[in-house]
mmJSON file of the N, C-alpha and C atoms, coordinates in Angstrom:
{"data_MODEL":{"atom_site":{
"group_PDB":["ATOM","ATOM","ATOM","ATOM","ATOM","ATOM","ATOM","ATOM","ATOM","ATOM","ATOM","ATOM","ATOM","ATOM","ATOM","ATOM","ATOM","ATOM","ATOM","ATOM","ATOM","ATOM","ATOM","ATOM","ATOM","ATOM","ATOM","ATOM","ATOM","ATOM","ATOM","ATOM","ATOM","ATOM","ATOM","ATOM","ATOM","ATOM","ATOM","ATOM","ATOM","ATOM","ATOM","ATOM","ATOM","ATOM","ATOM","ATOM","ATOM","ATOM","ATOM","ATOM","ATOM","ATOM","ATOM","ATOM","ATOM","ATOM","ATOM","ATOM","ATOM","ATOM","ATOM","ATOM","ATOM","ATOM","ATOM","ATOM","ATOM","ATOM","ATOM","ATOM","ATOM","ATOM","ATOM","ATOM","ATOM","ATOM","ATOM","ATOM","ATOM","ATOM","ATOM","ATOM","ATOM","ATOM","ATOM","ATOM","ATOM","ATOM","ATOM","ATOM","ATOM","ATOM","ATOM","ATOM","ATOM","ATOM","ATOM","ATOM","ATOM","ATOM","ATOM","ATOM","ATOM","ATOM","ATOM","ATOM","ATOM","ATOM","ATOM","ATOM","ATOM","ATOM","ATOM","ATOM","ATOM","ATOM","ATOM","ATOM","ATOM","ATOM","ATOM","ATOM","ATOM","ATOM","ATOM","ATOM","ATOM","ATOM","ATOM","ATOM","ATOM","ATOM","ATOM","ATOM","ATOM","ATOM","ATOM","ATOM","ATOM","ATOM","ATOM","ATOM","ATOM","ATOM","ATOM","ATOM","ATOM","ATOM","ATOM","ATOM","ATOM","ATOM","ATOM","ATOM","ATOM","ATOM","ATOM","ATOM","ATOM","ATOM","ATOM","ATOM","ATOM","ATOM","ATOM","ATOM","ATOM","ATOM","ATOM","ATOM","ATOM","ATOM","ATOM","ATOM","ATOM","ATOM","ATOM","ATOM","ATOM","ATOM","ATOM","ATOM","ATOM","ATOM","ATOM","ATOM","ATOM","ATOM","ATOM","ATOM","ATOM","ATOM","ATOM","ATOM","ATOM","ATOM","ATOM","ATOM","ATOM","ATOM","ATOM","ATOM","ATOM","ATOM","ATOM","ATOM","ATOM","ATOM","ATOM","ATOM","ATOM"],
"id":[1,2,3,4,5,6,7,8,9,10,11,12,13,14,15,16,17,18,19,20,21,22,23,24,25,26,27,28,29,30,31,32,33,34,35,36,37,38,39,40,41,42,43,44,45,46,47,48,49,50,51,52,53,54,55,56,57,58,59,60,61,62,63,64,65,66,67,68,69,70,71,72,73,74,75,76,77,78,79,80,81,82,83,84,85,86,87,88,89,90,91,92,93,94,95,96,97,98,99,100,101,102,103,104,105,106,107,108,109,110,111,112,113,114,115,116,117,118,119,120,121,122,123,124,125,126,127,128,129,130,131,132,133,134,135,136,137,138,139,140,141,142,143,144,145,146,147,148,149,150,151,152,153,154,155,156,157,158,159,160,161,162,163,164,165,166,167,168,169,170,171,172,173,174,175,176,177,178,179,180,181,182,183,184,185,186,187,188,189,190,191,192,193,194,195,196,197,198,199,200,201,202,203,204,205,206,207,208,209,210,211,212,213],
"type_symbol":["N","C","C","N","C","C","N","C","C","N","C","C","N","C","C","N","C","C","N","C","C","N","C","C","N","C","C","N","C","C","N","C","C","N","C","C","N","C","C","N","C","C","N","C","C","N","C","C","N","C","C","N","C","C","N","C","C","N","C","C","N","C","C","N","C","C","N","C","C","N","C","C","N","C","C","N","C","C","N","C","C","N","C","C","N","C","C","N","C","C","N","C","C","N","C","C","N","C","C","N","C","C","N","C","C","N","C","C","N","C","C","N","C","C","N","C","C","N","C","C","N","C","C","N","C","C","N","C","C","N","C","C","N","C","C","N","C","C","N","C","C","N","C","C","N","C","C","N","C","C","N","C","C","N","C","C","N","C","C","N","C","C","N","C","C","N","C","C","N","C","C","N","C","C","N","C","C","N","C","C","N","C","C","N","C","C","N","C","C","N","C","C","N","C","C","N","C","C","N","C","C","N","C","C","N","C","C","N","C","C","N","C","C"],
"label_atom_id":["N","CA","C","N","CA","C","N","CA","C","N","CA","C","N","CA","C","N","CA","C","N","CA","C","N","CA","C","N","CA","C","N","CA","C","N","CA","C","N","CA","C","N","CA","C","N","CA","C","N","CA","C","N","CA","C","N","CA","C","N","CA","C","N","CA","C","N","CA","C","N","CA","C","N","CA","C","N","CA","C","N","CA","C","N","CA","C","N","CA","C","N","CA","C","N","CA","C","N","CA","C","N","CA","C","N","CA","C","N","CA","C","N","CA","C","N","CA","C","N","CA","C","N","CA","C","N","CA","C","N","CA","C","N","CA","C","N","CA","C","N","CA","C","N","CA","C","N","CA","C","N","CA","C","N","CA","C","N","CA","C","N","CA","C","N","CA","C","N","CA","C","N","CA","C","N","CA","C","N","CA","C","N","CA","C","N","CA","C","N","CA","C","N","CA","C","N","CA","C","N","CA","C","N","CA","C","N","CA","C","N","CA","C","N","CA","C","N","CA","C","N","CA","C","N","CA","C","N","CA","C","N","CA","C","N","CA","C","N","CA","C","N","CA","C","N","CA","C"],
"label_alt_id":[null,null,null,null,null,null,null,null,null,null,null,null,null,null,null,null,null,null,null,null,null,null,null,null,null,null,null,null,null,null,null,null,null,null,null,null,null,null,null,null,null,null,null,null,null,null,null,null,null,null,null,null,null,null,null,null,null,null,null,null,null,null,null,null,null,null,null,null,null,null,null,null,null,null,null,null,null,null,null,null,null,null,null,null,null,null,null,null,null,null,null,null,null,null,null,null,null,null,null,null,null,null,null,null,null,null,null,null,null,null,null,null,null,null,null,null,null,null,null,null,null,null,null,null,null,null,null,null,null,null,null,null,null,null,null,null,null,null,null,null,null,null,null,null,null,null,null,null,null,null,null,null,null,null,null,null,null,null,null,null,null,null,null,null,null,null,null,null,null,null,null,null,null,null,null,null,null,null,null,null,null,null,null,null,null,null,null,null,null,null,null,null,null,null,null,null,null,null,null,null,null,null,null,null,null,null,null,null,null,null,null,null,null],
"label_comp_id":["UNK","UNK","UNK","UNK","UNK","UNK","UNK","UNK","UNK","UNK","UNK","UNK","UNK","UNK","UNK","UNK","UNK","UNK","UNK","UNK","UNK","UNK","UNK","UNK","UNK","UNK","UNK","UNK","UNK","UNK","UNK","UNK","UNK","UNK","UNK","UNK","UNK","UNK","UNK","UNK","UNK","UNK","UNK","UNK","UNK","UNK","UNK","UNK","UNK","UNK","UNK","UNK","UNK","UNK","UNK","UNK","UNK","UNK","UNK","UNK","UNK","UNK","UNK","UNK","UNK","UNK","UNK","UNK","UNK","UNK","UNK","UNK","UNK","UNK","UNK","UNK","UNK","UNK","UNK","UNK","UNK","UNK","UNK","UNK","UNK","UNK","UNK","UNK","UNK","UNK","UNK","UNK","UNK","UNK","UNK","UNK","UNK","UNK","UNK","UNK","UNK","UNK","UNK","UNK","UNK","UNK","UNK","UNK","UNK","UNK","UNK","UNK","UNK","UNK","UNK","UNK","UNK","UNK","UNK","UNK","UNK","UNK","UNK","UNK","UNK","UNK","UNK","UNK","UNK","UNK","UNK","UNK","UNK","UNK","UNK","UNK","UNK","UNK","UNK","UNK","UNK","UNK","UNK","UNK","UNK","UNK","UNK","UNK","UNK","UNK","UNK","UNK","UNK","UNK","UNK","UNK","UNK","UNK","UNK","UNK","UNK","UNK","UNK","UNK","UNK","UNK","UNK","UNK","UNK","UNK","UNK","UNK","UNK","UNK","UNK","UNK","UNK","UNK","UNK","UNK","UNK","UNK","UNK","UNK","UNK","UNK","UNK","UNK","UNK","UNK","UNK","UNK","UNK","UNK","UNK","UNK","UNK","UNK","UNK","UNK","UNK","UNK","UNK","UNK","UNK","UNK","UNK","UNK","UNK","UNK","UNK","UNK","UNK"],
"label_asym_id":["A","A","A","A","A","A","A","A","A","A","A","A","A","A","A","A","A","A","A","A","A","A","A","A","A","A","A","A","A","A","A","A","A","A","A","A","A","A","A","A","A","A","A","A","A","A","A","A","A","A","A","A","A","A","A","A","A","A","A","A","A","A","A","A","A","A","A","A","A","A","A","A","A","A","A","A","A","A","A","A","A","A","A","A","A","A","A","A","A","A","A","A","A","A","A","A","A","A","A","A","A","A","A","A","A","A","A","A","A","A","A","A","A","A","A","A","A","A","A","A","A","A","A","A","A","A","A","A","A","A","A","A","A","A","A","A","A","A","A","A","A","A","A","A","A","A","A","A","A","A","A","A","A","A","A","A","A","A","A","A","A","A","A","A","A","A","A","A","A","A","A","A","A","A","A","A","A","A","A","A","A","A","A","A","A","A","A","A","A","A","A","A","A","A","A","A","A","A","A","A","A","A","A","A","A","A","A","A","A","A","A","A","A"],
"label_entity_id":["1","1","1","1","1","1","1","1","1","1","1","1","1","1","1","1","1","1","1","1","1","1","1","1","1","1","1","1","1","1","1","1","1","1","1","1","1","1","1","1","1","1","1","1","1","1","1","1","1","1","1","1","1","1","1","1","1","1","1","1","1","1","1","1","1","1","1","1","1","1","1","1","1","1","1","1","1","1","1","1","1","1","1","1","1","1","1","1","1","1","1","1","1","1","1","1","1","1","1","1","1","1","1","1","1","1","1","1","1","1","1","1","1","1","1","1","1","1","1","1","1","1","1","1","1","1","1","1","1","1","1","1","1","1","1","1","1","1","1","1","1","1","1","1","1","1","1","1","1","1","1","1","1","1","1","1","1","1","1","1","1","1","1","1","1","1","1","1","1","1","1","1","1","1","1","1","1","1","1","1","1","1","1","1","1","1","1","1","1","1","1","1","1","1","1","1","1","1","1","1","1","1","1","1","1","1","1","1","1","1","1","1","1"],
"label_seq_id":[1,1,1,2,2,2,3,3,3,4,4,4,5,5,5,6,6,6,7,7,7,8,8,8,9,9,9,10,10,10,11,11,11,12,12,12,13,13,13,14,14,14,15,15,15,16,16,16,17,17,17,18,18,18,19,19,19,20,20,20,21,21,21,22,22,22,23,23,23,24,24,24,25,25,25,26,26,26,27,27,27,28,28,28,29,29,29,30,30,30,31,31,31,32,32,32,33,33,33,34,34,34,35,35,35,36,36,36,37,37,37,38,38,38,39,39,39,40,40,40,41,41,41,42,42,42,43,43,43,44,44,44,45,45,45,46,46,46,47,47,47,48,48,48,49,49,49,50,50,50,51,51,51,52,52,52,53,53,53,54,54,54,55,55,55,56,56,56,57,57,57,58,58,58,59,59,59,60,60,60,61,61,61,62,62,62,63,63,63,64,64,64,65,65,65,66,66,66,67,67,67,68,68,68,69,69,69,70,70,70,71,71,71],
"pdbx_PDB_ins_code":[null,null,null,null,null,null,null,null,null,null,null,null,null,null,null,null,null,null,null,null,null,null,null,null,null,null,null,null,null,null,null,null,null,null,null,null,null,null,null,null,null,null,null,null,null,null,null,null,null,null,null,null,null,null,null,null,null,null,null,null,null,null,null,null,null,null,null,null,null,null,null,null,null,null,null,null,null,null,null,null,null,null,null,null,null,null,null,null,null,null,null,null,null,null,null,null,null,null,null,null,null,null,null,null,null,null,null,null,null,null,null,null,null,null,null,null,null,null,null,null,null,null,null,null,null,null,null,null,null,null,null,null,null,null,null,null,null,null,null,null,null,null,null,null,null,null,null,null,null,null,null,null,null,null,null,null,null,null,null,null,null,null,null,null,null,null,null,null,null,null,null,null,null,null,null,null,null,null,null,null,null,null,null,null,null,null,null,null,null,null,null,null,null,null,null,null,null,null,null,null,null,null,null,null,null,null,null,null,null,null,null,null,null],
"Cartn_x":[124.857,125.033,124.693,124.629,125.106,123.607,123.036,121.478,121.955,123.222,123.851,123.387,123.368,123.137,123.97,123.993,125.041,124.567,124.769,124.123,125.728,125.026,126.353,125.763,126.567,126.327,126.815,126.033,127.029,128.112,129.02,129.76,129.33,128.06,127.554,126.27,125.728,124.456,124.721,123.984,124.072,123.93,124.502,124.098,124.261,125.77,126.335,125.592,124.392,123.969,122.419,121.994,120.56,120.484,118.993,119.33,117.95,119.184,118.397,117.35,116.775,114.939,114.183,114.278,113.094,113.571,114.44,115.138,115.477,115.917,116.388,117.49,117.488,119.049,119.735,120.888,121.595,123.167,123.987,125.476,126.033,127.513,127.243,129.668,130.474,131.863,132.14,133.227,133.933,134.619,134.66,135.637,134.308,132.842,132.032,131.789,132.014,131.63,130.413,129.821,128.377,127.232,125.734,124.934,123.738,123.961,122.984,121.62,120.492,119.275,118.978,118.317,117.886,116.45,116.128,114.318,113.982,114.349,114.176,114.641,116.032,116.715,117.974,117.333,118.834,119.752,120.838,121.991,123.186,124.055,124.243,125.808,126.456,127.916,127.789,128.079,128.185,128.174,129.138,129.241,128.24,127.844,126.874,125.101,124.838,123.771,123.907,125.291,125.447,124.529,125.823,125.042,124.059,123.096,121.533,120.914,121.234,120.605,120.721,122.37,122.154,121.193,121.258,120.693,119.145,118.915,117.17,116.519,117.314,117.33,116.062,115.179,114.16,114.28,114.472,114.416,113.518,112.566,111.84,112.149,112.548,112.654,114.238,115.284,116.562,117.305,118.227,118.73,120.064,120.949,122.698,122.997,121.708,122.298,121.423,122.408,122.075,122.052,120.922,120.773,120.566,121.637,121.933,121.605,120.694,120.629,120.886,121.791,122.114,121.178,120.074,119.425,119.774],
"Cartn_y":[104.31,104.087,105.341,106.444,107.71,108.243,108.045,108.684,109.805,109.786,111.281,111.218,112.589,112.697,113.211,112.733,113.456,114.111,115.339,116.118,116.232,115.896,115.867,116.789,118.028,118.883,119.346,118.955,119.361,120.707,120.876,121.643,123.132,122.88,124.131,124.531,124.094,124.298,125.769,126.787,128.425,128.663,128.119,128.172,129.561,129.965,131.394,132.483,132.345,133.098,133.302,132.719,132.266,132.883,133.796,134.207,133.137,132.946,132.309,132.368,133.408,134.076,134.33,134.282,134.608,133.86,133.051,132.483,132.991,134.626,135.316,134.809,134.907,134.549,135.762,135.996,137.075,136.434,136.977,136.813,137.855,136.974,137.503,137.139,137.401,137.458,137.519,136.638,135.493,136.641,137.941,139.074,139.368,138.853,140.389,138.939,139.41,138.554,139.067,139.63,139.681,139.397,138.266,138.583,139.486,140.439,141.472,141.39,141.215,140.506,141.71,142.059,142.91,142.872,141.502,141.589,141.359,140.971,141.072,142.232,142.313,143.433,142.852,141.51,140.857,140.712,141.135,141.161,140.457,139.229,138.137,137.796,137.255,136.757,136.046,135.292,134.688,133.617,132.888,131.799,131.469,132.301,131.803,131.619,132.303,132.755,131.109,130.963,129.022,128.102,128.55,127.215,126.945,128.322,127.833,127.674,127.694,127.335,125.678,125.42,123.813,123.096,123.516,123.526,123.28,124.272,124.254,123.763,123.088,122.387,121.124,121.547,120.547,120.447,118.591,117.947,118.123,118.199,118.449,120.066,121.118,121.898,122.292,121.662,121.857,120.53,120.951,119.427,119.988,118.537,118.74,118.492,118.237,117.999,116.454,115.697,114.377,114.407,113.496,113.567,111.836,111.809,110.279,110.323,109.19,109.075,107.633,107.558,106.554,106.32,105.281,104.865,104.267],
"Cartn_z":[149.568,150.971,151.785,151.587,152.236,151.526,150.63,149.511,149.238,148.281,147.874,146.516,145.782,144.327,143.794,142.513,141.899,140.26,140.092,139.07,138.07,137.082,135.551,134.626,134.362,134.063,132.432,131.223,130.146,130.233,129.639,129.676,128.935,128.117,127.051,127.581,129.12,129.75,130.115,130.055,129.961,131.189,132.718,133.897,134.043,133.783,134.355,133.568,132.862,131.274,131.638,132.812,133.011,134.236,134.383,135.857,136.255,137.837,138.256,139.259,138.591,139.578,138.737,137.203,135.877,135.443,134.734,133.686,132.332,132.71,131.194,131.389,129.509,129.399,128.51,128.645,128.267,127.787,126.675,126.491,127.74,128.336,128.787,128.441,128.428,128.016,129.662,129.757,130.607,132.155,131.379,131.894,133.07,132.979,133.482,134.665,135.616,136.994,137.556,137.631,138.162,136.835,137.698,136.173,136.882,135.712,136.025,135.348,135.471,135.163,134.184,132.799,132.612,132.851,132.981,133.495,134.705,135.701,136.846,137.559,137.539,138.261,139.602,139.437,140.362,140.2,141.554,140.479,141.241,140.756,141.707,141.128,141.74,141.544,140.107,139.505,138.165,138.544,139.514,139.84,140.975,141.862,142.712,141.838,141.077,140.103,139.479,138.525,138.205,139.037,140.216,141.18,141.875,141.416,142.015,140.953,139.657,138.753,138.679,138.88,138.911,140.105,141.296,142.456,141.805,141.611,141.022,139.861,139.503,138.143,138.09,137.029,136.968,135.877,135.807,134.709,133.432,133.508,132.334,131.803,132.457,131.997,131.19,131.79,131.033,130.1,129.38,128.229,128.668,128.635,128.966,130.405,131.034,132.344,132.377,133.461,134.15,135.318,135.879,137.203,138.178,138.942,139.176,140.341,140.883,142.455,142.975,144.091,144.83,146.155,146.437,147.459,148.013],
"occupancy":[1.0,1.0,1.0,1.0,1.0,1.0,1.0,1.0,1.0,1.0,1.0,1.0,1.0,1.0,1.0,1.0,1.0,1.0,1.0,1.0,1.0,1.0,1.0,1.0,1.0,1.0,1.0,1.0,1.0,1.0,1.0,1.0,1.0,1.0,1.0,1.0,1.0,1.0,1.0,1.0,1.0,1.0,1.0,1.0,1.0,1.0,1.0,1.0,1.0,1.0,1.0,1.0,1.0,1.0,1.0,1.0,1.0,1.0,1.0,1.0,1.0,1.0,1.0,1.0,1.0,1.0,1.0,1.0,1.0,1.0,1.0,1.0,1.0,1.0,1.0,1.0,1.0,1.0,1.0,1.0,1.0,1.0,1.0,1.0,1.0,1.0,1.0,1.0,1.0,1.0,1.0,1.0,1.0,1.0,1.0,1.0,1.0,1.0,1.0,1.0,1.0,1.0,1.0,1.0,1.0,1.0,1.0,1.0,1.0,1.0,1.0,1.0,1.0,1.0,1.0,1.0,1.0,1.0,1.0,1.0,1.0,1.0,1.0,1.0,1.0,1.0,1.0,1.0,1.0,1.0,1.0,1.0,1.0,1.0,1.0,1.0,1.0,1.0,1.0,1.0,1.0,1.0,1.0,1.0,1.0,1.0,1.0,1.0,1.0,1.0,1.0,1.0,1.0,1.0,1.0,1.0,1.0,1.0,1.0,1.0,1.0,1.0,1.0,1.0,1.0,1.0,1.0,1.0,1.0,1.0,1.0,1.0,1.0,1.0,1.0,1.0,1.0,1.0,1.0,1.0,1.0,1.0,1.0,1.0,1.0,1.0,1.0,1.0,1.0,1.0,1.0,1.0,1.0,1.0,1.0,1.0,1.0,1.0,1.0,1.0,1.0,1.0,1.0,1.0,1.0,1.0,1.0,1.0,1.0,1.0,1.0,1.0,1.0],
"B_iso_or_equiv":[0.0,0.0,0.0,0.0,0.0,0.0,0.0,0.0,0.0,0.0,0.0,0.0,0.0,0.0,0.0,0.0,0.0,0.0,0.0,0.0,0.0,0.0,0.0,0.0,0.0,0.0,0.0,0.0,0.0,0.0,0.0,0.0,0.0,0.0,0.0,0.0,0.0,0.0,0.0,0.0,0.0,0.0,0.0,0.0,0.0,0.0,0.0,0.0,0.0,0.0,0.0,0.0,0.0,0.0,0.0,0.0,0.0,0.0,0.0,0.0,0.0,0.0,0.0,0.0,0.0,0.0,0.0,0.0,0.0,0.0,0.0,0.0,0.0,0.0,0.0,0.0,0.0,0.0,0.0,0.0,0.0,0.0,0.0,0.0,0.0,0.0,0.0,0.0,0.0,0.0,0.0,0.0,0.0,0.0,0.0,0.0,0.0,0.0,0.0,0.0,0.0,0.0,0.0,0.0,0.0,0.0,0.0,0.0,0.0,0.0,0.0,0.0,0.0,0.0,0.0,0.0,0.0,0.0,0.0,0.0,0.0,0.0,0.0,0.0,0.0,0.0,0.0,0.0,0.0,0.0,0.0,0.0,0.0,0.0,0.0,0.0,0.0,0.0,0.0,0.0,0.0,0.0,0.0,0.0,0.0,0.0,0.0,0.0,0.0,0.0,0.0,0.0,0.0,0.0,0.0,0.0,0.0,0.0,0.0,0.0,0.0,0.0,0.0,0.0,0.0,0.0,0.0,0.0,0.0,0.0,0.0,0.0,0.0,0.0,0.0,0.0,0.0,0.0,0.0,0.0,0.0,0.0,0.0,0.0,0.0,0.0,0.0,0.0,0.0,0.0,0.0,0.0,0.0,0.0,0.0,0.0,0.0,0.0,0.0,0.0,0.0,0.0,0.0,0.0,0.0,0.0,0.0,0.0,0.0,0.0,0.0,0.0,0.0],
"pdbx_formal_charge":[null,null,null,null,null,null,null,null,null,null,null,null,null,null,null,null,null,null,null,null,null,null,null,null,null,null,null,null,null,null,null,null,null,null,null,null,null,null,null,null,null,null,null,null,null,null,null,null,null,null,null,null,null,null,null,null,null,null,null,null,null,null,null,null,null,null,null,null,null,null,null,null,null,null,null,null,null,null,null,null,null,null,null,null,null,null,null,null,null,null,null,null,null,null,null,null,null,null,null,null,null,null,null,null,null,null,null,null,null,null,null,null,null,null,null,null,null,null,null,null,null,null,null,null,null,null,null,null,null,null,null,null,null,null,null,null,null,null,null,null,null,null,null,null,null,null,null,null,null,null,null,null,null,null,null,null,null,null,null,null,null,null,null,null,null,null,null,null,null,null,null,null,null,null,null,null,null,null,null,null,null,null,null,null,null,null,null,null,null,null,null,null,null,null,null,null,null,null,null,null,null,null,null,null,null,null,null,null,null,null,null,null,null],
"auth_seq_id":[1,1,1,2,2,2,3,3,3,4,4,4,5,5,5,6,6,6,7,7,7,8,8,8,9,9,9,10,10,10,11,11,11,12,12,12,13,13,13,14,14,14,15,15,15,16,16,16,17,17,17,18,18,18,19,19,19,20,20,20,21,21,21,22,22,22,23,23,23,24,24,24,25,25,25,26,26,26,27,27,27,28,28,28,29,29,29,30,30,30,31,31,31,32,32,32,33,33,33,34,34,34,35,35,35,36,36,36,37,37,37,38,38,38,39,39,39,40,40,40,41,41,41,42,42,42,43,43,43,44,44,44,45,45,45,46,46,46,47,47,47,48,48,48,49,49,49,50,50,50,51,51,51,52,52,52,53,53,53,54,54,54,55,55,55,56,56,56,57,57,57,58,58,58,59,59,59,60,60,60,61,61,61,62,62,62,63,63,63,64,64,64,65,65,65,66,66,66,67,67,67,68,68,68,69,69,69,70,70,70,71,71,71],
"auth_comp_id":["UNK","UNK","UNK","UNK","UNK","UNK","UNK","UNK","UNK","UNK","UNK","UNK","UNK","UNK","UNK","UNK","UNK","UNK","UNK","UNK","UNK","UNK","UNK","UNK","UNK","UNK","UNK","UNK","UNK","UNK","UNK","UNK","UNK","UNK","UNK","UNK","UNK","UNK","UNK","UNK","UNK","UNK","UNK","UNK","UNK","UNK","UNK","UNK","UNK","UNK","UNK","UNK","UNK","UNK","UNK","UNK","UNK","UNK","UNK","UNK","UNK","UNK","UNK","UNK","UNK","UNK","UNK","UNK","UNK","UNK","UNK","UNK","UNK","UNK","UNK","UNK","UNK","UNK","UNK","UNK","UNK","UNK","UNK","UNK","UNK","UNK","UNK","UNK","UNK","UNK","UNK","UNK","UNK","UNK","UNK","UNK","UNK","UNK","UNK","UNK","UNK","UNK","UNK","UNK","UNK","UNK","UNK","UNK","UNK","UNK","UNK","UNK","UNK","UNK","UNK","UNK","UNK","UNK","UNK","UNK","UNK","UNK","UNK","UNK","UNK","UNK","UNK","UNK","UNK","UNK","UNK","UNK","UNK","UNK","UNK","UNK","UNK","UNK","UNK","UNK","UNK","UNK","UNK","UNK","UNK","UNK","UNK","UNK","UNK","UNK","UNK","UNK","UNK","UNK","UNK","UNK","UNK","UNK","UNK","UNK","UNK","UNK","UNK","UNK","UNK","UNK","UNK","UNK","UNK","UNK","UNK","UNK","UNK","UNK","UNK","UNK","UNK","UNK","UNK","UNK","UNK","UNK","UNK","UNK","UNK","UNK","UNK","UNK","UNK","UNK","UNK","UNK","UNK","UNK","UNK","UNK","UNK","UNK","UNK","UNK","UNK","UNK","UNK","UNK","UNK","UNK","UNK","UNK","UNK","UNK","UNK","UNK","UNK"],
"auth_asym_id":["A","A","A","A","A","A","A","A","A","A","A","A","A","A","A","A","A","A","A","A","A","A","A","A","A","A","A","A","A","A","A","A","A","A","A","A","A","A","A","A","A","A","A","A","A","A","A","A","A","A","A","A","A","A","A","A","A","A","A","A","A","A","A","A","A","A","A","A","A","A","A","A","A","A","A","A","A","A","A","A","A","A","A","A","A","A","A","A","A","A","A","A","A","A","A","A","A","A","A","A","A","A","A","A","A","A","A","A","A","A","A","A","A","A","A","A","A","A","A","A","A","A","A","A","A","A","A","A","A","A","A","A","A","A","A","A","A","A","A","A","A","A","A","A","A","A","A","A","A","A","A","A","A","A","A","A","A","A","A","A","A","A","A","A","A","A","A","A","A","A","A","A","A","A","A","A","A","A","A","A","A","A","A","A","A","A","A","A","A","A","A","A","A","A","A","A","A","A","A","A","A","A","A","A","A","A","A","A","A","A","A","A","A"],
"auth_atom_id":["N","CA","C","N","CA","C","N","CA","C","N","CA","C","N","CA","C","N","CA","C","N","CA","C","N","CA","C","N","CA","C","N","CA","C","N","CA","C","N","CA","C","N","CA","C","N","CA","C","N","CA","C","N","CA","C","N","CA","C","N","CA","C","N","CA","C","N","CA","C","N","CA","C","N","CA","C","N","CA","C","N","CA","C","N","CA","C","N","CA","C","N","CA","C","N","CA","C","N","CA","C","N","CA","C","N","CA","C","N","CA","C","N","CA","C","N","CA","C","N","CA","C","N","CA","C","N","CA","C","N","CA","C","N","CA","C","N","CA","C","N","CA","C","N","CA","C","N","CA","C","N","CA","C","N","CA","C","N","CA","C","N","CA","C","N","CA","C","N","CA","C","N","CA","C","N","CA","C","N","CA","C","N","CA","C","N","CA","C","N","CA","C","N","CA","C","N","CA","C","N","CA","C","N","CA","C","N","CA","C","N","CA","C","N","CA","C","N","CA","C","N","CA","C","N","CA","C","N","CA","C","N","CA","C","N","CA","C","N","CA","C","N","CA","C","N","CA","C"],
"pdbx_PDB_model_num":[1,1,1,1,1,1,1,1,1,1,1,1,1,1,1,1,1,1,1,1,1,1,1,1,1,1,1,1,1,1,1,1,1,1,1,1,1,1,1,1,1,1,1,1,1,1,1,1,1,1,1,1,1,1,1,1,1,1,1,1,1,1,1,1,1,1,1,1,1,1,1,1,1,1,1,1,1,1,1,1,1,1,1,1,1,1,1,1,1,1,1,1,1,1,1,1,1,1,1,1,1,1,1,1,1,1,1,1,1,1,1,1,1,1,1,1,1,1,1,1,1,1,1,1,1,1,1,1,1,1,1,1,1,1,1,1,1,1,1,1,1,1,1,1,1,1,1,1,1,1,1,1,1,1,1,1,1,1,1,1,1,1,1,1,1,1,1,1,1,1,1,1,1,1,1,1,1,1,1,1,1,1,1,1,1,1,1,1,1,1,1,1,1,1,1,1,1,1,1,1,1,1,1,1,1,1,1,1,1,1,1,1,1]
}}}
């Protein structure tokens, strides 16, 4: 009714682990709140860095996530 989407996100998708301006991925332990890129050099909240990764999320390129749309 409204053409909202809704993105379902596995729970083991490396959002907070992935930067999201190159797509390195790094370990990264639950304690360290900023992700600091070692190949780019950006360096971004943990949780905001997540949610533009889900944000920018193209299907063919990631597994664990679903993507539902209501028309």
């Amino acid at each position: 009714m409204y053409g909202a989407n809704l993105v379902l996100v596995d729970q083991w998708f490396p959002s907070t682990k992935t930067c999201s301006n190159c797509g390195t991925k790094k370990e990264m332990p639950l304690s360290v709140r900023t992700f600091d890129c070692p190949a780019c050099g950006i360096s971004l909240d943990r949780d905001f860095n997540a949610s533009l990764n889900i944000l920018n999320w193209e299907p063919s390129a990631a597994r664990g996530i679903a993507y539902l749309s209501w028309d």
